[in-house]
DRENNUMI-662569 format. One record per residue: residue in three letters; x negated, z, y of N, C-alpha, C in turn. Coordinates in pm, whole numbers, padded with zeros to 5 digits, always signed. Each point is the difference from the previous one (the first is absolute). Layout:
// residues N
AlaXZYXZYXZY...
// end
This chain:
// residues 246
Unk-00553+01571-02281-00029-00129+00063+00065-00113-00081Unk+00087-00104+00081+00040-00111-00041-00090-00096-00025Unk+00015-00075-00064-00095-00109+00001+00047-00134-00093Unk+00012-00156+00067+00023-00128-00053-00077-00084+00016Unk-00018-00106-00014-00078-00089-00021-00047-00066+00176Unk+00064+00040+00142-00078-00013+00043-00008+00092+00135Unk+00059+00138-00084+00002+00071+00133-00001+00189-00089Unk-00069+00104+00050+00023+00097-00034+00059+00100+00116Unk+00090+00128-00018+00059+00078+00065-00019+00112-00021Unk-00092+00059+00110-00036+00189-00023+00134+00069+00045Unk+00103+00044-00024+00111+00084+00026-00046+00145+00114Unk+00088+00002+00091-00058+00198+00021-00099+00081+00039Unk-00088-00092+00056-00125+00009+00099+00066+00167+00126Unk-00048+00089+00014+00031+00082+00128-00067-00093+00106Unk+00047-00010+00125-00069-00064+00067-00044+00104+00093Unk+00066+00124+00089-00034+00059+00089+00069+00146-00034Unk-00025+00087+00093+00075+00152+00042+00137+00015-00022Unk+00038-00119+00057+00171+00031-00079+00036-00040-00132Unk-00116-00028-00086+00031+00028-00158+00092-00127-00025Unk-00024-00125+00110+00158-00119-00054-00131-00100-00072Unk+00061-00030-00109-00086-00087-00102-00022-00189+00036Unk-00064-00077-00037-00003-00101-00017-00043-00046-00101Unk+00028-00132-00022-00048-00127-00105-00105-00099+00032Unk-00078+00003-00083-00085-00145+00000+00011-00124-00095Unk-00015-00105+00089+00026-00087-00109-00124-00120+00066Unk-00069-00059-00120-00131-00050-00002-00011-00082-00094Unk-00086-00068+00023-00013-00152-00126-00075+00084-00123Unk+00082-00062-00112-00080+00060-00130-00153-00058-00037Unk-00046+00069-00026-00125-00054-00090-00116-00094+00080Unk+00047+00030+00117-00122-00038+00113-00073+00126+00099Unk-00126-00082+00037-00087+00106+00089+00074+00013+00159Unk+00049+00085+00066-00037-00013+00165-00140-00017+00043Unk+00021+00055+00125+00124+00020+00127+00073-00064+00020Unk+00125+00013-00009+00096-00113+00015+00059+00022+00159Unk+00065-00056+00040+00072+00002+00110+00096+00115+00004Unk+00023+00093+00089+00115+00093+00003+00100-00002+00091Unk+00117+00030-00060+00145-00034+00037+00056+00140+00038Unk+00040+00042+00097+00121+00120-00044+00088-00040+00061Unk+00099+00035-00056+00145-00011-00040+00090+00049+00035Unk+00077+00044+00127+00087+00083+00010+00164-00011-00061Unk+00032+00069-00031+00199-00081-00036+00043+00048+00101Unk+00165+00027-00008+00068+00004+00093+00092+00141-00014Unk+00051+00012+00117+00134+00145+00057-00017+00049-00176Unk+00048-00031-00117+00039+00074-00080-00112+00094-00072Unk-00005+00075-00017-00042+00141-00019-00094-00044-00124Unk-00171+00057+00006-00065-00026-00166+00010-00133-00017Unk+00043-00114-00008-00011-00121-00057-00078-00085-00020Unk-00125+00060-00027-00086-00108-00038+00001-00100-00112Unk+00085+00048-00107+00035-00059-00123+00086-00133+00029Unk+00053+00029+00146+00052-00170+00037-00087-00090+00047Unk-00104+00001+00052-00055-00091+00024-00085-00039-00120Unk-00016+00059-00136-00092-00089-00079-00003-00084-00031Unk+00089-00087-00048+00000-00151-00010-00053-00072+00135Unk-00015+00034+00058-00073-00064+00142-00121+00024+00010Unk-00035+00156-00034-00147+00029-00018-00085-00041-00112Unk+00058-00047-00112-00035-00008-00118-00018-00178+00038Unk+00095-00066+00072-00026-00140+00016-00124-00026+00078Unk-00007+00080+00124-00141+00038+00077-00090-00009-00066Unk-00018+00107-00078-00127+00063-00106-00077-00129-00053Unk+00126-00076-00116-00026-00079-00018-00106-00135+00059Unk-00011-00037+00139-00052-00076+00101-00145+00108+00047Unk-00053+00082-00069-00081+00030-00012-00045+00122+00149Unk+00083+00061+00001+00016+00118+00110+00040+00121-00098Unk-00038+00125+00079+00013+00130-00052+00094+00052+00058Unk+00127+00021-00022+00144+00010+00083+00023+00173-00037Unk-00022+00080+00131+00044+00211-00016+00172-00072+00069Unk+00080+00069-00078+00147+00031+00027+00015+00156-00008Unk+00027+00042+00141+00015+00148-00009+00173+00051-00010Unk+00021+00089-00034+00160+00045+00014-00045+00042+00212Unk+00101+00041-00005+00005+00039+00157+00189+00051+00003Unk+00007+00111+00101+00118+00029+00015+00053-00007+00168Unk+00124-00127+00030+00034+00036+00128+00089+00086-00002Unk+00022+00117-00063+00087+00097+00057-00057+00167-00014Unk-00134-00067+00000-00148+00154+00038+00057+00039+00159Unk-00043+00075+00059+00018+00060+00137-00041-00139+00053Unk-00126-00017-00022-00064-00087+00136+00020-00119-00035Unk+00146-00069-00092+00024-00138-00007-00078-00089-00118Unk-00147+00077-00102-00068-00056-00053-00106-00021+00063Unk-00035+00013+00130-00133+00014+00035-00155+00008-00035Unk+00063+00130-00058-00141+00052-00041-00047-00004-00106Unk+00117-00058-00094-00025-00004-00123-00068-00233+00001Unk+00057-00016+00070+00009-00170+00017-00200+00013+00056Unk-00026+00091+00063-00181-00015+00088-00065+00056-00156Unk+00060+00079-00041-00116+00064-00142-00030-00100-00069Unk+00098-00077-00017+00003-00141-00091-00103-00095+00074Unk-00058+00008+00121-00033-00096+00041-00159+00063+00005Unk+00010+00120+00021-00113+00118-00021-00067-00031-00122Unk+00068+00003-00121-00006-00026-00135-00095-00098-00033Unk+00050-00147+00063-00026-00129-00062-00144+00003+00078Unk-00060+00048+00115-00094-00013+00047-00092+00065-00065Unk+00018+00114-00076-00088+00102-00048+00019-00009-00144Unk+00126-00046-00098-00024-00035-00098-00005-00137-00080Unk+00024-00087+00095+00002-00132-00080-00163-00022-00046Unk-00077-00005+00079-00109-00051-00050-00013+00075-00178Unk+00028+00127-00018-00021+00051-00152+00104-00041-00090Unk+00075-00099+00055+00146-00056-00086-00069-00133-00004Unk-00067-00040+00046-00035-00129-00017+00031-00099+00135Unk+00073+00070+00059-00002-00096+00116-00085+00011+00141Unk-00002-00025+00063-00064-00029+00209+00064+00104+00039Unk-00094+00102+00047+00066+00128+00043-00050-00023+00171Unk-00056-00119+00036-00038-00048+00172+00136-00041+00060Unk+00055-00128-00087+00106-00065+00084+00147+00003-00102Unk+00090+00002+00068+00136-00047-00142+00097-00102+00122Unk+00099-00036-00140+00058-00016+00063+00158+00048+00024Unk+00081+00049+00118+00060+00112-00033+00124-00101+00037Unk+00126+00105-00084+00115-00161-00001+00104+00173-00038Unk+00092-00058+00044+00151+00063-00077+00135-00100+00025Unk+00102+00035-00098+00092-00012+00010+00108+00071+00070Unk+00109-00066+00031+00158+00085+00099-00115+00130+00116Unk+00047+00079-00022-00094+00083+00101-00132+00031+00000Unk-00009-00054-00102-00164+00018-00067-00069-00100+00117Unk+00067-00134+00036-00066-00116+00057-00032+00075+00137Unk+00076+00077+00079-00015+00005+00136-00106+00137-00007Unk-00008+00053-00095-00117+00104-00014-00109-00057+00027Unk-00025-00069-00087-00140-00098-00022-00021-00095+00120Unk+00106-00013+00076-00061-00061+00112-00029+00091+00116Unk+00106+00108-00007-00051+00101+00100-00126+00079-00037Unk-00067-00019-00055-00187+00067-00050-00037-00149+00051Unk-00024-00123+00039-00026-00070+00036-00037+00028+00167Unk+00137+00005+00019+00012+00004+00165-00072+00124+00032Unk-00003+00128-00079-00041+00108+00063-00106+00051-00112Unk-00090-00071-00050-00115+00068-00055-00048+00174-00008Unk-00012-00023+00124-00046+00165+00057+00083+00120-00048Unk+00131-00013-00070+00011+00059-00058+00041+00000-00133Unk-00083-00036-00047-00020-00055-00149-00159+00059-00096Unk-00028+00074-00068-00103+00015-00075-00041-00110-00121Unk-00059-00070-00043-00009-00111-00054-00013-00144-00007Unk-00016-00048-00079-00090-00103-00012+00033-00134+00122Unk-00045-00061+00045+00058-00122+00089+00046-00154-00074Unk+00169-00001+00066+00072-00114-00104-00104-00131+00065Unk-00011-00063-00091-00025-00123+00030+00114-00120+00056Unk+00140+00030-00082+00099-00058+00036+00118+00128-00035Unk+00099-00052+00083+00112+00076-00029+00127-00105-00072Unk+00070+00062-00094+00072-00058-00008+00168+00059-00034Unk+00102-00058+00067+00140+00057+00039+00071-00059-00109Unk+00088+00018-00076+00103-00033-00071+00133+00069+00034Unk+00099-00126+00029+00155+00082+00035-00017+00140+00066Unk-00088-00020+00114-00017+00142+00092+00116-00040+00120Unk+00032+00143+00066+00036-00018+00134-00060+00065+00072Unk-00065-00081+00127-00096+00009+00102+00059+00107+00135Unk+00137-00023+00040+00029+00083+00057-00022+00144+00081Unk+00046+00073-00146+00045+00133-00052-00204+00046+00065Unk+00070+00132-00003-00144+00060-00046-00061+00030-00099Unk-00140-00031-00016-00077+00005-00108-00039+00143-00085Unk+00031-00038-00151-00058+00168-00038-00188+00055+00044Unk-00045-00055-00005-00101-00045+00053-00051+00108+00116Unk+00041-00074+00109+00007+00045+00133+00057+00048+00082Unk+00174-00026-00064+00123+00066+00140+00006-00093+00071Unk-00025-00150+00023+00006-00109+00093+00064-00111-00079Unk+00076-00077+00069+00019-00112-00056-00106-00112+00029Unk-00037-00072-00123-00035-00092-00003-00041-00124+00117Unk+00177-00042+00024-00011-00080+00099+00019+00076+00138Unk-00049+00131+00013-00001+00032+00189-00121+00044-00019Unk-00066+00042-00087-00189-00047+00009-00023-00101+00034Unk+00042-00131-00022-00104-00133+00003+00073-00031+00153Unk+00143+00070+00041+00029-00073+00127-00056+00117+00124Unk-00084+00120-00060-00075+00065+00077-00128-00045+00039Unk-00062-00104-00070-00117-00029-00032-00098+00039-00134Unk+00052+00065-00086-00065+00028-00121+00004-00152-00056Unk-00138-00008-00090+00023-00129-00105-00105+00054-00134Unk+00071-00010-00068-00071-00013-00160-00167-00088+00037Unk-00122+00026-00076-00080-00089+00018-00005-00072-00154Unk+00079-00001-00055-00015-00088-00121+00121-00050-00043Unk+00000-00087-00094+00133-00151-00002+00035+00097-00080Unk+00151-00073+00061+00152+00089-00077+00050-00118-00034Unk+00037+00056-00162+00085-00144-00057+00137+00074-00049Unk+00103-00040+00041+00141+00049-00043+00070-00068-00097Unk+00038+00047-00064+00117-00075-00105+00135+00082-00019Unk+00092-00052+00049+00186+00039-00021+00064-00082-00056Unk+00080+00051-00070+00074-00093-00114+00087-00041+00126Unk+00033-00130-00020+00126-00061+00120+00134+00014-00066Unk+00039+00101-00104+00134+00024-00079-00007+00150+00047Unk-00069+00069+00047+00016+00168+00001+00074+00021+00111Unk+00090+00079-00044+00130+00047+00042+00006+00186+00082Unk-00129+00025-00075-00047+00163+00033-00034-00013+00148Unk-00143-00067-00003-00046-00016+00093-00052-00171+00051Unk+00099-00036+00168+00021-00113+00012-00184-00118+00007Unk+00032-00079-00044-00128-00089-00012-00064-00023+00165Unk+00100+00007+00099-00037-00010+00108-00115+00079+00080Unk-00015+00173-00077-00037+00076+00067-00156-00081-00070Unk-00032-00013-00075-00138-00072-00030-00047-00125+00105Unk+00127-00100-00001-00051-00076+00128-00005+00030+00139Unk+00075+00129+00005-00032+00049+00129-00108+00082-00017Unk-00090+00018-00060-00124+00090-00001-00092-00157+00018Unk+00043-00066-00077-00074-00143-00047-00006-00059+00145Unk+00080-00039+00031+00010-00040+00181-00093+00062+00098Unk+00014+00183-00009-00092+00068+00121-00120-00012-00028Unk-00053+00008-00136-00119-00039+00001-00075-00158+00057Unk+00089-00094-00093-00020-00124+00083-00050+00008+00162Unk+00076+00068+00087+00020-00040+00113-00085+00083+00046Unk-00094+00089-00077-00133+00096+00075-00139-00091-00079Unk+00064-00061-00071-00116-00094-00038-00066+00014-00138Unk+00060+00073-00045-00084+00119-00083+00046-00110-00146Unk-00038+00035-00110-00010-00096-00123+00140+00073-00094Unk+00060-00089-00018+00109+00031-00071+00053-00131-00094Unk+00053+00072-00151+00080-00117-00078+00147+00055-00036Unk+00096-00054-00027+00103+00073-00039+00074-00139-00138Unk-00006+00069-00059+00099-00076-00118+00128+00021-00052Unk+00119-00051-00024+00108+00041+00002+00050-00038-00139Unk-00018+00044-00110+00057-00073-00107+00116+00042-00057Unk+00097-00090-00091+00117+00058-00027+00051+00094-00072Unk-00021+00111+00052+00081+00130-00091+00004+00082+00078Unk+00046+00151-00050+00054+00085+00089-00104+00115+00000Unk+00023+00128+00035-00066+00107+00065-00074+00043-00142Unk+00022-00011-00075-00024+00053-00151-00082-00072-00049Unk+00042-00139-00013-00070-00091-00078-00123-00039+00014Unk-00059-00004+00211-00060-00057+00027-00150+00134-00071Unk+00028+00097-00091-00119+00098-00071+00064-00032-00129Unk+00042-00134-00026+00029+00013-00181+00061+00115-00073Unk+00132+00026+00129+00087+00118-00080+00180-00042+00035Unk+00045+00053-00076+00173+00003+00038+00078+00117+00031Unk+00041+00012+00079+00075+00116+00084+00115+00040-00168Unk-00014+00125-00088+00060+00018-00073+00103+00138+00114Unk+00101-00040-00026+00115+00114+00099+00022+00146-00063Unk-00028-00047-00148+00026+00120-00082-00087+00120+00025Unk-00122-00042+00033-00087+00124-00013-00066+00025+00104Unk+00075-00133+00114-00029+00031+00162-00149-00054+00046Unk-00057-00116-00099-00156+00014-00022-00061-00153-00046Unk-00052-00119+00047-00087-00023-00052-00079-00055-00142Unk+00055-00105-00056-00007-00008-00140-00144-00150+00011Unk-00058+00000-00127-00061-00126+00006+00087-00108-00042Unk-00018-00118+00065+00128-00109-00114-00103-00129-00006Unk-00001-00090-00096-00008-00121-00013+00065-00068+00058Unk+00073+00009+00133+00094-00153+00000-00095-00050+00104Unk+00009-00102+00002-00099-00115+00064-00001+00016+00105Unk+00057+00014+00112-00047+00006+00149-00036+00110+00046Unk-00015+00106-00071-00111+00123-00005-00102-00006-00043Unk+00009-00054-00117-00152-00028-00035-00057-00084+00043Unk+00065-00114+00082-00111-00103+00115-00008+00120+00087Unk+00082+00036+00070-00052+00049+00131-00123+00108-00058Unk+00074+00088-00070-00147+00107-00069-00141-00086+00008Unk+00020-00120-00044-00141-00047-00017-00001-00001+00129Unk+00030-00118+00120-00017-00051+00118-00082+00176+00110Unk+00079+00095-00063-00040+00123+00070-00171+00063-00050Unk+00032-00033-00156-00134+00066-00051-00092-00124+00066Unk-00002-00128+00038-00125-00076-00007+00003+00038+00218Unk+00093+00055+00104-00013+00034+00109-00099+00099-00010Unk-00001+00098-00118-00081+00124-00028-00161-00044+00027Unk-00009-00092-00114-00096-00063-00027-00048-00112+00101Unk+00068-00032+00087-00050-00051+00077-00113+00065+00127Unk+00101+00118+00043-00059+00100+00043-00141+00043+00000Unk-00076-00035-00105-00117+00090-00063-00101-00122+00118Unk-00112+00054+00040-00086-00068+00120-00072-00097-00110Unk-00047-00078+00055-00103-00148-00045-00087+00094-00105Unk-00108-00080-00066-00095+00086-00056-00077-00038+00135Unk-00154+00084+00026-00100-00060+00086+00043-00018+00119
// end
């Protein structure tokens, strides 16, 4: 276990049957229940180790953030390994310290359209109920690992999330275009349903307080400044997420 002055990190948690591990990361030296976060990343294989600077900024704001690895190139796309995780947080957060009733469930790049497709389609989902969802540099499109549906031909079937979705895309990402967020951002608008979207300046990487390193094909943490605003701007969407007290 990691641990700094205002955040500690359990490494390597099993979460389910397929033996794929996760991380916790939680405020040091305080009592819960804290608020719970899970975390999905994105297409690249195991990576939970990229989103920590995001989870660790979370943590910080006084939420209990599970980052699971997950693989999209399992048979079933990550599926089943993406519901254990969600299986997980319902049945183990409360003994981690966090709300094993409600979380709030968020990913990044493909991670985002996961987390909204358990929104739209509950019913097949084991686990806890998001309070909010939240999308980062997702595309809505495509079909969801999730479900096998895209995103946006659920909500133009009539599916709707019953809880606020707040999006954030870097308006510099080049991976995946900033548009597909305002076009998720738009359909919701126009069913009525509660939506925020924030666009701040950096790219597909930055907007989780990382830099696309080419060398190792992967994901790095960096200090340069318009990652670490947006990192924050994303960790306090997290935190926004969490329901009223009372």
């Amino acid at each position: 276990m990691r641990t700094d002055e205002a955040v500690e990190t359990e490494r390597g948690l099993v979460y389910g049957p397929s033996g794929k591990r996760l991380d916790v990361h939680r405020p040091a030296g305080a009592t819960g229940p804290w608020p719970t976060v899970l975390l999905w990343h994105g297409i690249g294989p195991d990576e939970r180790d990229v989103l920590e600077p995001l989870a660790r900024a979370a943590a910080a704001r006084g939420l209990l953030v599970l980052v699971p690895d997950w693989r999209s190139d399992a048979a079933d796309g990550g599926r089943s390994q993406l519901l254990e995780s969600l299986a997980f947080a319902g049945k183990e957060a409360g003994g981690l310290g966090g709300d094993g009733e409600s979380c709030v469930l968020a990913g990044w790049s493909a991670g985002a359209p996961a987390a909204l497709g358990v929104a739209l389609r509950p019913q097949g989902a084991d686990g806890p109920r998001p309070s909010a969802v939240v999308g980062v540099a997702g595309r809505y499109d495509l079909p969801a690992r999730t479900t096998g549906t895209a995103v946006l031909a659920d909500l133009a079937a009539g599916l709707a999330p019953d809880v606020p979705v707040r999006l954030v895309h870097g308006a510099d990402d080049t991976v995946v275009d900033a548009r597909h967020s305002r076009d998720l951002a738009a359909a919701l608008r126009s069913a009525g349903l509660p939506v925020t979207l924030q666009e701040p300046g950096t790219d597909h990487a930055g907007v989780i307080m990382t830099a696309f390193d080419p060398a190792t094909n992967r994901c790095r943490p960096t200090t340069a400044e318009h990652a670490v605003r947006a990192g924050h701007l994303v960790a306090e969407a997290l935190a926004a997420g969490v329901p009223a007290a009372g």
